[in-house]
Phi, psi and omega in degrees: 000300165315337183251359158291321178312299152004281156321299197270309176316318172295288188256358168238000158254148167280168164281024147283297177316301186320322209264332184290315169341308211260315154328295159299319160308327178288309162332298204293278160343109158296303203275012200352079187258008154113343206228150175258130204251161200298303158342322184281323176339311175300292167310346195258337161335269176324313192289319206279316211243354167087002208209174181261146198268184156272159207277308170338289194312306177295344188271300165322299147354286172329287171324327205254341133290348211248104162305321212206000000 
């Protein structure tokens, strides 16, 4: 996961993106402690897309990001 960010921050953004990225991950980080927590995931779901996701799709999703 860290080393995808990396990859894409290096070759498929400008720092202008990067930087709006990292804006929106803060937003997003309530507690900023640096990591998204399935809660926070969710607000930020709802904040991006207006809607509550399907609950399948998110738990997947979760799993499939979720490191630690």
């Amino acid at each position: 996961h860290h080393a995808i960010w990396i990859f894409i921050s290096n070759y498929f953004v400008t720092q202008q993106e990067r930087d709006q990225m990292l804006e929106e991950f803060r937003s997003i980080d309530k507690n900023g402690d640096g990591q998204l927590s399935k809660a926070e995931m969710l607000d930020g779901y709802k904040k991006f897309f207006g809607k509550n996701p399907d609950d399948e799709f998110f738990e997947d999703i979760f799993k499939k990001l979720d490191k630690n």
